[in-house]
C-alpha positions, 0 to 999 in steps of 0.5 A: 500500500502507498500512502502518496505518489512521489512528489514532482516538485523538487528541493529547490523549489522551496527551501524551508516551510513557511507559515500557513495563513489559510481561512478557508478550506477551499483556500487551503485546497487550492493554495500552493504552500499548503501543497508543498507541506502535503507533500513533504509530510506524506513523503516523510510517512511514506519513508516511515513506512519503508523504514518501519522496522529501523527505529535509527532510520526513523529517528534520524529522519523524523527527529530533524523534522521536530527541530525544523518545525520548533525553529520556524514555529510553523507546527503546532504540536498539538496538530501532529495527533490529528494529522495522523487521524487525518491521514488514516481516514484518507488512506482507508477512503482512497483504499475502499477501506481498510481491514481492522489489521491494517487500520492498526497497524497504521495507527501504530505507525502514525502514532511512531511518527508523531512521537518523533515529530514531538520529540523536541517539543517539552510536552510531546509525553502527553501530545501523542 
C-alpha cells in the first residue's frame, strides 16, 4: 500500500516551510504552500513506512523534522495527533477501506511518527 505518489516538485523549489495563513478550506485546497507541506509530510510517512522496522532510520529522519518545525514555529504540536487521524481516514477512503489489521497497524505507525515529530517539543509525553 502507498500512502502518496512521489512528489514532482523538487528541493529547490522551496527551501524551508513557511507559515500557513489559510481561512478557508477551499483556500487551503487550492493554495500552493499548503501543497508543498502535503507533500513533504506524506513523503516523510511514506519513508516511515519503508523504514518501519529501523527505529535509527526513523529517528534520524523524523527527529530533524521536530527541530525544523520548533525553529520556524510553523507546527503546532498539538496538530501532529490529528494529522495522523487525518491521514488514516484518507488512506482507508482512497483504499475502499481498510481491514481492522491494517487500520492498526497504521495507527501504530502514525502514532511512531508523531512521537518523533514531538520529540523536541517539552510536552510531546502527553501530545501523542
Amino acid at each position: 500500500m502507498q500512502l502518496s505518489k512521489r512528489s514532482t516538485m523538487s528541493s529547490a523549489d522551496k527551501t524551508s516551510p513557511i507559515q500557513l495563513t489559510i481561512a478557508t478550506s477551499t483556500a487551503l485546497a487550492g493554495s500552493a504552500d499548503a501543497r508543498w507541506h502535503v507533500e513533504r509530510i506524506m513523503l516523510a510517512v511514506n519513508y516511515a513506512v519503508e523504514h518501519v522496522q529501523d527505529h535509527e532510520r526513523l529517528s534520524n529522519k523524523f527527529v530533524p523534522l521536530s527541530d525544523l518545525a520548533i525553529k520556524h514555529g510553523v507546527t503546532n504540536p498539538q496538530y501532529f495527533k490529528f494529522l495522523g487521524e487525518t491521514i488514516l481516514k484518507e488512506v482507508e477512503k482512497r483504499n475502499g477501506g481498510l481491514s481492522p489489521e491494517a487500520v492498526s497497524g497504521c495507527e501504530k505507525l502514525l502514532s511512531i511518527v508523531c512521537i518523533m515529530l514531538t520529540s523536541k517539543f517539552s510536552v510531546s509525553s502527553s501530545l501523542c
